[in-house]
Biopython code that builds the backbone (N, CA, C, O; Angstrom):
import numpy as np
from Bio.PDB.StructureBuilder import StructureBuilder

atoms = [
    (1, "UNK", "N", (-1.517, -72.956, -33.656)),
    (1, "UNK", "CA", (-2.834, -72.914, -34.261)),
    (1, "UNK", "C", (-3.466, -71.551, -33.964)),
    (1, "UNK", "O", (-3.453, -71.161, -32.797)),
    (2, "UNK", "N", (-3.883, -70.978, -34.688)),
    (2, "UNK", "CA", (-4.380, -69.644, -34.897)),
    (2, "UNK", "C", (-6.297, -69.330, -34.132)),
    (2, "UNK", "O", (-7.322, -69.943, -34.428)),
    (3, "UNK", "N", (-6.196, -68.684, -33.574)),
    (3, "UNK", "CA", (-8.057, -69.046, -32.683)),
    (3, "UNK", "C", (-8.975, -68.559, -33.522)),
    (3, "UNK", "O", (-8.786, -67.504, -34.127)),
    (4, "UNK", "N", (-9.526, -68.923, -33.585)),
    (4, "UNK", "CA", (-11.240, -67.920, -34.743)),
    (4, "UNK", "C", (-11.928, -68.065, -34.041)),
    (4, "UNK", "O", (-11.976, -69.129, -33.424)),
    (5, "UNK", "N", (-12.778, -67.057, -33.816)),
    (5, "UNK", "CA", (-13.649, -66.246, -33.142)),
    (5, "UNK", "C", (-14.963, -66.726, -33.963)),
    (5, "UNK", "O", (-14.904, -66.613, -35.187)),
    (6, "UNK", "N", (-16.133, -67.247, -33.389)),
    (6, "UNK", "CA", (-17.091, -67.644, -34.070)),
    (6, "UNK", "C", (-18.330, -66.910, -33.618)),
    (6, "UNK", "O", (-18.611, -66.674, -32.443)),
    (7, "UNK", "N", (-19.063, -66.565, -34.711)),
    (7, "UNK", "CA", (-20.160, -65.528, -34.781)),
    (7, "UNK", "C", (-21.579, -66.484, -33.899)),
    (7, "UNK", "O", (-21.810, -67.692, -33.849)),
    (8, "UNK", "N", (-22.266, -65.346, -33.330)),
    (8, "UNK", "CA", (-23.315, -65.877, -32.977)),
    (8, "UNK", "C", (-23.883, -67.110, -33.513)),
    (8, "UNK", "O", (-23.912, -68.168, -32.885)),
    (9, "UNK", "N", (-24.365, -66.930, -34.773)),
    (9, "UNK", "CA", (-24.940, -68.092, -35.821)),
    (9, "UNK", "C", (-24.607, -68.993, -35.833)),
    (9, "UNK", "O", (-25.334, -69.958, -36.070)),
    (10, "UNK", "N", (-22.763, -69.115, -35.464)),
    (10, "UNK", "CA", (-22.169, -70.270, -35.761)),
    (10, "UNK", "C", (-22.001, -71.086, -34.580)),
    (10, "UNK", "O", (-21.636, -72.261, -34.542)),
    (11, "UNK", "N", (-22.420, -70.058, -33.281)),
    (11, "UNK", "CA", (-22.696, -71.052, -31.891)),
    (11, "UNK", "C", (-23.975, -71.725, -31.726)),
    (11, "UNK", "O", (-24.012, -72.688, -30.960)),
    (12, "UNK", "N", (-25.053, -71.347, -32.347)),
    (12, "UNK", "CA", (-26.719, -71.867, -31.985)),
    (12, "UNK", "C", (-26.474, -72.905, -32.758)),
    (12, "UNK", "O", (-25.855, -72.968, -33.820)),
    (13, "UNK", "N", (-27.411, -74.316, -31.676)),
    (13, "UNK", "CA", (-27.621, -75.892, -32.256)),
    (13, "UNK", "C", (-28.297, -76.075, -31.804)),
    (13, "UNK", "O", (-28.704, -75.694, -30.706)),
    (14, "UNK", "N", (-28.830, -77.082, -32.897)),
    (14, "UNK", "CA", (-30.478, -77.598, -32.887)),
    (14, "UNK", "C", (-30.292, -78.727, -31.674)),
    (14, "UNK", "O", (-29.377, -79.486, -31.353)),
    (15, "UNK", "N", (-31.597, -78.456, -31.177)),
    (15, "UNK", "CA", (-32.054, -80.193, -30.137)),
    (15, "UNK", "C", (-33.230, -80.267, -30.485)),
    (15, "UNK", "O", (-33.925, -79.353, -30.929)),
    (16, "UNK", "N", (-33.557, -81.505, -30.280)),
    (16, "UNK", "CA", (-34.588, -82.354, -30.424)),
    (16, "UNK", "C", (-34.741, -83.766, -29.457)),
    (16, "UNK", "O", (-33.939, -84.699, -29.423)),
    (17, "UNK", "N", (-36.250, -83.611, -28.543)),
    (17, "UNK", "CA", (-36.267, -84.752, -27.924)),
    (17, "UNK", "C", (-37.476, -85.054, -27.422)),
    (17, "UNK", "O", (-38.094, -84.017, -27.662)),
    (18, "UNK", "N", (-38.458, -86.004, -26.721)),
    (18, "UNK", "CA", (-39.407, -86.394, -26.298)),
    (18, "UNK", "C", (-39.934, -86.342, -25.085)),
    (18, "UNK", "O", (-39.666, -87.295, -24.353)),
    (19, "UNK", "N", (-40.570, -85.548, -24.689)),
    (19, "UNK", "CA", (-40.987, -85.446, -23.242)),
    (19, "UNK", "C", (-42.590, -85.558, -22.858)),
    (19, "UNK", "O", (-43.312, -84.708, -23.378)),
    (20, "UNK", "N", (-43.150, -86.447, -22.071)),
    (20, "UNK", "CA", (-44.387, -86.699, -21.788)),
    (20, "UNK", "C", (-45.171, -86.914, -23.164)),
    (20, "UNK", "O", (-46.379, -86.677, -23.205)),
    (21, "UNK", "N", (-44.601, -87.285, -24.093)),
    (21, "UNK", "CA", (-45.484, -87.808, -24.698)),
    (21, "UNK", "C", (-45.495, -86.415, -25.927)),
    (21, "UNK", "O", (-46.271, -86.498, -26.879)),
    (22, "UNK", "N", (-44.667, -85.310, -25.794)),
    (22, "UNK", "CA", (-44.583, -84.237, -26.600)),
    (22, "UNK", "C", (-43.499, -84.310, -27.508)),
    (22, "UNK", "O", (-42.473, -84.679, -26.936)),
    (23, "UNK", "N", (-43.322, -84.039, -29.010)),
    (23, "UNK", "CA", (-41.986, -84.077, -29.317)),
    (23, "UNK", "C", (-41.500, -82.733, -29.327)),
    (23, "UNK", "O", (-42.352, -81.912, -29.666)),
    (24, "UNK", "N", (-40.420, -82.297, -29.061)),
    (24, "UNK", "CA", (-40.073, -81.062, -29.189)),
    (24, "UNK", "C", (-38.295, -80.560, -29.794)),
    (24, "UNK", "O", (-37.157, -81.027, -29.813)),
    (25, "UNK", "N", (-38.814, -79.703, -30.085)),
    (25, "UNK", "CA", (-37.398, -79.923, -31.428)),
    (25, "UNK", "C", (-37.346, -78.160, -31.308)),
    (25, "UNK", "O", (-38.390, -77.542, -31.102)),
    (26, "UNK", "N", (-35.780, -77.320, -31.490)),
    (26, "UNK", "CA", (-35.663, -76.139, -31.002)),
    (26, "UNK", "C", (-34.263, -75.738, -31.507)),
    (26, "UNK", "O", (-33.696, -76.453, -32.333)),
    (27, "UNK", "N", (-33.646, -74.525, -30.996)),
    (27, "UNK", "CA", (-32.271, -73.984, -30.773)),
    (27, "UNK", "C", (-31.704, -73.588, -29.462)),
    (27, "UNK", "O", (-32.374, -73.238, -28.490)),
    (28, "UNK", "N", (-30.561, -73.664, -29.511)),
    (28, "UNK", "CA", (-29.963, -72.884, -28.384)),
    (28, "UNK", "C", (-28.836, -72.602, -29.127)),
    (28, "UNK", "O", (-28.173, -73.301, -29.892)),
    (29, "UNK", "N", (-28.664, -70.659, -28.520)),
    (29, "UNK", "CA", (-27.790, -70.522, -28.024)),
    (29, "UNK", "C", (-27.444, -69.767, -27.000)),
    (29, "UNK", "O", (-27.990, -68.864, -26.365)),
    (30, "UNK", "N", (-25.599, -70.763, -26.934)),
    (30, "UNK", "CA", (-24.769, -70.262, -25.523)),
    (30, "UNK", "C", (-24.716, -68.884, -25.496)),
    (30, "UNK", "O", (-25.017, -68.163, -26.447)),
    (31, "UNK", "N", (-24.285, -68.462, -24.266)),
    (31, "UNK", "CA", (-23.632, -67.152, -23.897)),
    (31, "UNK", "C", (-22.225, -67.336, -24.493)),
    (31, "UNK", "O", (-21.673, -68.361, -24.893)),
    (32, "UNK", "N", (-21.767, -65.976, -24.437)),
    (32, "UNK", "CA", (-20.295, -65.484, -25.021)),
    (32, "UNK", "C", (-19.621, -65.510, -23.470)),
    (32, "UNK", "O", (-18.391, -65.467, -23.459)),
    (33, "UNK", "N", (-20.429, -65.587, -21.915)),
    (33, "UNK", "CA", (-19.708, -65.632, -20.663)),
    (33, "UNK", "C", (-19.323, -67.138, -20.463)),
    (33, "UNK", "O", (-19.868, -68.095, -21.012)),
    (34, "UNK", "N", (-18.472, -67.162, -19.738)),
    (34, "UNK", "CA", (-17.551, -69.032, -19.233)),
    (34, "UNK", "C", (-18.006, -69.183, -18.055)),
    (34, "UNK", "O", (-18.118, -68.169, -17.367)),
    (35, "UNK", "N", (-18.386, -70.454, -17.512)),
    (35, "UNK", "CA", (-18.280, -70.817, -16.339)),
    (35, "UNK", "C", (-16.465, -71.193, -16.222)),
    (35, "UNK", "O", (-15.528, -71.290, -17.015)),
    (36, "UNK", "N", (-16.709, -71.339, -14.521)),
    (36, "UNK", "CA", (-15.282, -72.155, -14.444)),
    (36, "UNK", "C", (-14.860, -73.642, -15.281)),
    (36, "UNK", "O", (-13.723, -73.854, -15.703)),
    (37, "UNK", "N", (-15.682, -74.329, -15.382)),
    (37, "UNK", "CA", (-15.635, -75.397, -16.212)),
    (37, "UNK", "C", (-15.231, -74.930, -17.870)),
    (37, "UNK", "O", (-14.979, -75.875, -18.617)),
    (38, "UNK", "N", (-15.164, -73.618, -18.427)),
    (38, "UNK", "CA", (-14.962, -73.062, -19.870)),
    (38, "UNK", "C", (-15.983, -73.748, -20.503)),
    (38, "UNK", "O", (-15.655, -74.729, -21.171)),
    (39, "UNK", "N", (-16.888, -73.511, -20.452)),
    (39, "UNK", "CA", (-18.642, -73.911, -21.009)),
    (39, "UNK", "C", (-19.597, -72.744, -21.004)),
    (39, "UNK", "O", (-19.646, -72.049, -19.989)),
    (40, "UNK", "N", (-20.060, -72.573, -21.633)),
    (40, "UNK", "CA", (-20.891, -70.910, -21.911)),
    (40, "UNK", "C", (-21.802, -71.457, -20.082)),
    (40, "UNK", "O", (-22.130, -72.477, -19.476)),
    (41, "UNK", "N", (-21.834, -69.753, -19.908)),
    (41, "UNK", "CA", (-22.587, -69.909, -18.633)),
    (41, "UNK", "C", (-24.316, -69.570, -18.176)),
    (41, "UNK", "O", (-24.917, -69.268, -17.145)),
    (42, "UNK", "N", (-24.749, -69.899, -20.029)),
    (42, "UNK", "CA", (-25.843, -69.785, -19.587)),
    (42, "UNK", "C", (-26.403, -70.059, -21.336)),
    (42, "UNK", "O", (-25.718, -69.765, -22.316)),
    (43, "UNK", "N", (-27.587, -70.590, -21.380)),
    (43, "UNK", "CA", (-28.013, -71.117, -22.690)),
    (43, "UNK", "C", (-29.403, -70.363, -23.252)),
    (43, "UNK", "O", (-30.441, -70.735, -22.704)),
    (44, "UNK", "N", (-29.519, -69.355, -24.278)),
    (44, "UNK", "CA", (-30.831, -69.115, -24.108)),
    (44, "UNK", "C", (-31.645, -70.044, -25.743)),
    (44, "UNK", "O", (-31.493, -70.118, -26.962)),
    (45, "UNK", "N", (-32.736, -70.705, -24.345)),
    (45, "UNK", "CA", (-33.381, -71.656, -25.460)),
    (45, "UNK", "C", (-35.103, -71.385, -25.989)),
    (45, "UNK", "O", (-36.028, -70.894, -25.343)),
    (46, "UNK", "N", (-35.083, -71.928, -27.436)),
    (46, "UNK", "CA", (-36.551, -71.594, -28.058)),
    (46, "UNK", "C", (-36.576, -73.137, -28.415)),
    (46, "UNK", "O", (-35.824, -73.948, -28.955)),
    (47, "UNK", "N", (-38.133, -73.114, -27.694)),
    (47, "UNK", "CA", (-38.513, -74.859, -27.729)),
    (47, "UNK", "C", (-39.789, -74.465, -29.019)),
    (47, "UNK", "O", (-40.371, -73.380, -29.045)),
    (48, "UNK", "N", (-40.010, -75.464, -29.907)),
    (48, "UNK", "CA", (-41.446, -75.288, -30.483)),
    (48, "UNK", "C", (-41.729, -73.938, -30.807)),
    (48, "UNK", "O", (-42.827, -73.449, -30.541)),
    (49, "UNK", "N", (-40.527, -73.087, -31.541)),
    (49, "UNK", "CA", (-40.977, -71.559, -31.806)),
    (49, "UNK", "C", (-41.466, -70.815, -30.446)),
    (49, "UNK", "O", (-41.870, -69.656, -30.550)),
    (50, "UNK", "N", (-41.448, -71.282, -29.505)),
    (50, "UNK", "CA", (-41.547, -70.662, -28.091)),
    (50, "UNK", "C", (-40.184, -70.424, -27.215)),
    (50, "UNK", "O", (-39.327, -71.280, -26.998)),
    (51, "UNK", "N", (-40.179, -69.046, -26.755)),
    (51, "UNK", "CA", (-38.914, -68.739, -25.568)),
    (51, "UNK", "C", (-38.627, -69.592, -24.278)),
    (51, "UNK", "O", (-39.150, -69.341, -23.192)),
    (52, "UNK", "N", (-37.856, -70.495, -24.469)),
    (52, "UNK", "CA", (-38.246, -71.620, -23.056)),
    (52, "UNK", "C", (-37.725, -70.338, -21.695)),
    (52, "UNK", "O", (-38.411, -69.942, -20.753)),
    (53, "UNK", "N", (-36.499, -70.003, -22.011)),
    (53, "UNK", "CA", (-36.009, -68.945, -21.129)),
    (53, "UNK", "C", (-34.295, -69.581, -21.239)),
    (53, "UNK", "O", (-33.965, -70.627, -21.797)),
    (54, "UNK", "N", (-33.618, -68.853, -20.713)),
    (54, "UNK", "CA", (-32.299, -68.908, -20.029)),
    (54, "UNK", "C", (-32.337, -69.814, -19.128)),
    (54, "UNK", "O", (-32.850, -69.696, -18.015)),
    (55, "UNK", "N", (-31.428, -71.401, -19.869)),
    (55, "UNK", "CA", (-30.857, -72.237, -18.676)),
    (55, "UNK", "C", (-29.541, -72.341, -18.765)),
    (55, "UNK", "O", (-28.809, -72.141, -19.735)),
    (56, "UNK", "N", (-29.124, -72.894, -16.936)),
    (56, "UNK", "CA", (-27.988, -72.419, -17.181)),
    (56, "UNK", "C", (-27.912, -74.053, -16.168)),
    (56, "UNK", "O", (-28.889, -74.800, -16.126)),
    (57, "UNK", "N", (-26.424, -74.410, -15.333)),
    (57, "UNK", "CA", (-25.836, -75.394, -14.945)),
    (57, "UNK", "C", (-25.611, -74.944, -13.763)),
    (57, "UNK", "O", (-24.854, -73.974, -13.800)),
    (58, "UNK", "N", (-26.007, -75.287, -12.535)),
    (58, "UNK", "CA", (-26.066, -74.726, -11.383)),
    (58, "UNK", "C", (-25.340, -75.868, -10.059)),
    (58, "UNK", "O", (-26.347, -76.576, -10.052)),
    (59, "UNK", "N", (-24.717, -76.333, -9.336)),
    (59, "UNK", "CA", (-24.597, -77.721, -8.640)),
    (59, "UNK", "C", (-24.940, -78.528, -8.725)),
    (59, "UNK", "O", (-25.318, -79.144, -7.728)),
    (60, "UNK", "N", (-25.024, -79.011, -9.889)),
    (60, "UNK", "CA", (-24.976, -79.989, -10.250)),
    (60, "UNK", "C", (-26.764, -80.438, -11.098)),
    (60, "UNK", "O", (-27.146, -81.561, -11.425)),
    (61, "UNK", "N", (-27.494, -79.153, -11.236)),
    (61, "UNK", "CA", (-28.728, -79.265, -11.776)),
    (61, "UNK", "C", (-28.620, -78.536, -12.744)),
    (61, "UNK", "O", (-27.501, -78.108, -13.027)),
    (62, "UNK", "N", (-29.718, -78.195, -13.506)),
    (62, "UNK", "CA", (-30.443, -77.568, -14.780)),
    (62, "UNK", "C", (-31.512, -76.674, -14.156)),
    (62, "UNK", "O", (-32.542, -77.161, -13.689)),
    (63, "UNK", "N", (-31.198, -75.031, -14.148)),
    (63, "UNK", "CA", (-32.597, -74.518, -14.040)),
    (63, "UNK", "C", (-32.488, -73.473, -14.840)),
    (63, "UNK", "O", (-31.401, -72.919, -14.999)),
    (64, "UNK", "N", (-33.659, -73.047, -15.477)),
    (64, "UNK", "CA", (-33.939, -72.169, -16.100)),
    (64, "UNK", "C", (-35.118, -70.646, -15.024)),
    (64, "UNK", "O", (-35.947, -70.625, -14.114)),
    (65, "UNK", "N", (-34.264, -69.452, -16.139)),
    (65, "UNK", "CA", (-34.794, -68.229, -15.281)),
    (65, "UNK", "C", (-36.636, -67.821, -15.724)),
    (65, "UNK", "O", (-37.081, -66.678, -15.824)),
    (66, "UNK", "N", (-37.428, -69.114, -15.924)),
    (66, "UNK", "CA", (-38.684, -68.977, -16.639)),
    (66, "UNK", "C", (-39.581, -70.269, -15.540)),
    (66, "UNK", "O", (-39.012, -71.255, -15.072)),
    (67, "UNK", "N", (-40.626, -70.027, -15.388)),
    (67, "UNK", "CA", (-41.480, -71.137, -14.596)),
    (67, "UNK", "C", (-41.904, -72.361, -15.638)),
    (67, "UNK", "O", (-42.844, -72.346, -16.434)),
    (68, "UNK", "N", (-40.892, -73.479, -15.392)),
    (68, "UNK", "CA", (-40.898, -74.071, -16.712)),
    (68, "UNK", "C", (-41.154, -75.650, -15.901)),
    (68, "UNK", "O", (-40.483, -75.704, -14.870)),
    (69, "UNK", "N", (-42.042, -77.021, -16.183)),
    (69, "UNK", "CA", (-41.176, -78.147, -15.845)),
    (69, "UNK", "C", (-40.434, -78.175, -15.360)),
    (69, "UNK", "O", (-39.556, -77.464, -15.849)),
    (70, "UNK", "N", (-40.040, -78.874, -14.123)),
    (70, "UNK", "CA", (-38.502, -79.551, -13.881)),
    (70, "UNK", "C", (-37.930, -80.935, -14.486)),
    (70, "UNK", "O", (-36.753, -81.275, -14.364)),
    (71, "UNK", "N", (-39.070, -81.803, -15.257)),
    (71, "UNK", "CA", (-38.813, -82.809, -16.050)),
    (71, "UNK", "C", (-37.980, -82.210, -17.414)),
    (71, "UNK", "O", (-36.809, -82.423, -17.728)),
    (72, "UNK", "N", (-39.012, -81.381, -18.112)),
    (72, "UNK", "CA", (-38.693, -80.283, -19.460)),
    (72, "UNK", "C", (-37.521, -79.670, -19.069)),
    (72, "UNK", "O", (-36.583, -79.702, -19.866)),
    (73, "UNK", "N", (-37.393, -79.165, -18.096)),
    (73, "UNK", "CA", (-35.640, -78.432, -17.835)),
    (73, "UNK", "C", (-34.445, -79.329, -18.159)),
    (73, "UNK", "O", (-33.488, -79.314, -18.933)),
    (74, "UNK", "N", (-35.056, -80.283, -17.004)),
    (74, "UNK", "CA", (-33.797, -81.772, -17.022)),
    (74, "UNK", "C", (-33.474, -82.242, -18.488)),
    (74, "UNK", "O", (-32.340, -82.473, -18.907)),
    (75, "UNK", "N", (-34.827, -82.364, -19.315)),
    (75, "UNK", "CA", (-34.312, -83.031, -20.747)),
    (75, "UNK", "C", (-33.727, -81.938, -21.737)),
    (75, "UNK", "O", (-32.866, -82.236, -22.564)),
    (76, "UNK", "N", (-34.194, -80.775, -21.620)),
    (76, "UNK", "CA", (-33.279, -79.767, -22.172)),
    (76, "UNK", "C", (-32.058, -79.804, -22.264)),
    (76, "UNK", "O", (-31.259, -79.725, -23.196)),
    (77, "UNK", "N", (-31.942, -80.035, -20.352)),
    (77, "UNK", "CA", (-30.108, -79.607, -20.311)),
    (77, "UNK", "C", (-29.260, -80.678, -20.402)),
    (77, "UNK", "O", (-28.049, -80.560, -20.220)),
    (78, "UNK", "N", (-30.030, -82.159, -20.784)),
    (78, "UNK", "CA", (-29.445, -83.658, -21.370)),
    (78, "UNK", "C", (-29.464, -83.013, -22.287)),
    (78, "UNK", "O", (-28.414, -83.382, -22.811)),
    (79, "UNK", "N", (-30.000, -82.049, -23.146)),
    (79, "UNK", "CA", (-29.631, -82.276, -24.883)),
    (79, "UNK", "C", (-28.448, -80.858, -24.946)),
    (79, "UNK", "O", (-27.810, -80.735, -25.991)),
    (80, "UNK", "N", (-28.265, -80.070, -24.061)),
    (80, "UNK", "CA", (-26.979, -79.457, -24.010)),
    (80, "UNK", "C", (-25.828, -80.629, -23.741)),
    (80, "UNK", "O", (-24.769, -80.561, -24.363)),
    (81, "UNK", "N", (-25.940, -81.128, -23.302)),
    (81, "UNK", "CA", (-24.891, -81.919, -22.526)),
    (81, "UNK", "C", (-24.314, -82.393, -23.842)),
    (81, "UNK", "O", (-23.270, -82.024, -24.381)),
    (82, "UNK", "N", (-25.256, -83.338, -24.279)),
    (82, "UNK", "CA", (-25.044, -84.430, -25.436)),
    (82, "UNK", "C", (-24.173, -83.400, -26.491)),
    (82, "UNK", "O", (-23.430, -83.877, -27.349)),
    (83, "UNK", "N", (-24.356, -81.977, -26.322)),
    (83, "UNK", "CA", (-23.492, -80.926, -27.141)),
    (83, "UNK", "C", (-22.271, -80.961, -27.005)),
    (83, "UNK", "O", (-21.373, -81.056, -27.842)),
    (84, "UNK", "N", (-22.255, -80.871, -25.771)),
    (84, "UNK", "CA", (-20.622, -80.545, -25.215)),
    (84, "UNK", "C", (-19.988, -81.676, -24.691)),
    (84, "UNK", "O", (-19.021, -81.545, -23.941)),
    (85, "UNK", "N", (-20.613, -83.243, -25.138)),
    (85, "UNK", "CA", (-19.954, -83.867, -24.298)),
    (85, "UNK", "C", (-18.493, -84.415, -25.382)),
    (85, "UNK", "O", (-18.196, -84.442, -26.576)),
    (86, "UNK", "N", (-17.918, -84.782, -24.076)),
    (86, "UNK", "CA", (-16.034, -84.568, -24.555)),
    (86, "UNK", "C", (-16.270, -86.307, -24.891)),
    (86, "UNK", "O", (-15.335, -86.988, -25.310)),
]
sb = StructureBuilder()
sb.init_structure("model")
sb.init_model(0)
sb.init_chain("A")
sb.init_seg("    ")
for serial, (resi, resn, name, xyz) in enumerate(atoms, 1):
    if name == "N":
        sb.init_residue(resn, " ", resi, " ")
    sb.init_atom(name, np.array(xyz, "f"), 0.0, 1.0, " ", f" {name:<3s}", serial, name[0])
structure = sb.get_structure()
């Protein structure tokens, strides 16, 4: 099987989800870098037309490089998950 290389555009996906009572609906995209797991190693996300910041997967948590929620982080990086889950 032959590999194709996929363009920026074709890595960013939509999430959408409910937090405190907010709905919030957005993009991400991955980095072109791997963690050891082969999962982009870092996600940069826009919540509500706003820059949430760069989250990434850390021991076993979700933090982002922006002073953000730690509820809002957590449901973010459930709606990465729900991306990549196998």
């Amino acid at each position: 099987m032959k590999h194709v290389s996929m363009t920026a555009e074709e890595k960013i996906f939509n999430i959408a989800f409910e937090e405190a009572g907010t709905k919030y609906t957005g993009w991400v995209n991955p980095s072109e870098k791997l963690n050891k797991d082969g999962l982009p190693a870092s996600f940069h996300v826009v919540l509500n037309d706003t820059s949430f910041g760069y989250v990434s997967h850390n021991n076993g948590e979700w933090t982002v490089d922006e002073d953000r929620p730690a509820g809002l982080t957590e449901k973010v990086g459930k709606a990465i998950e729900r991306k990549y889950a196998v």
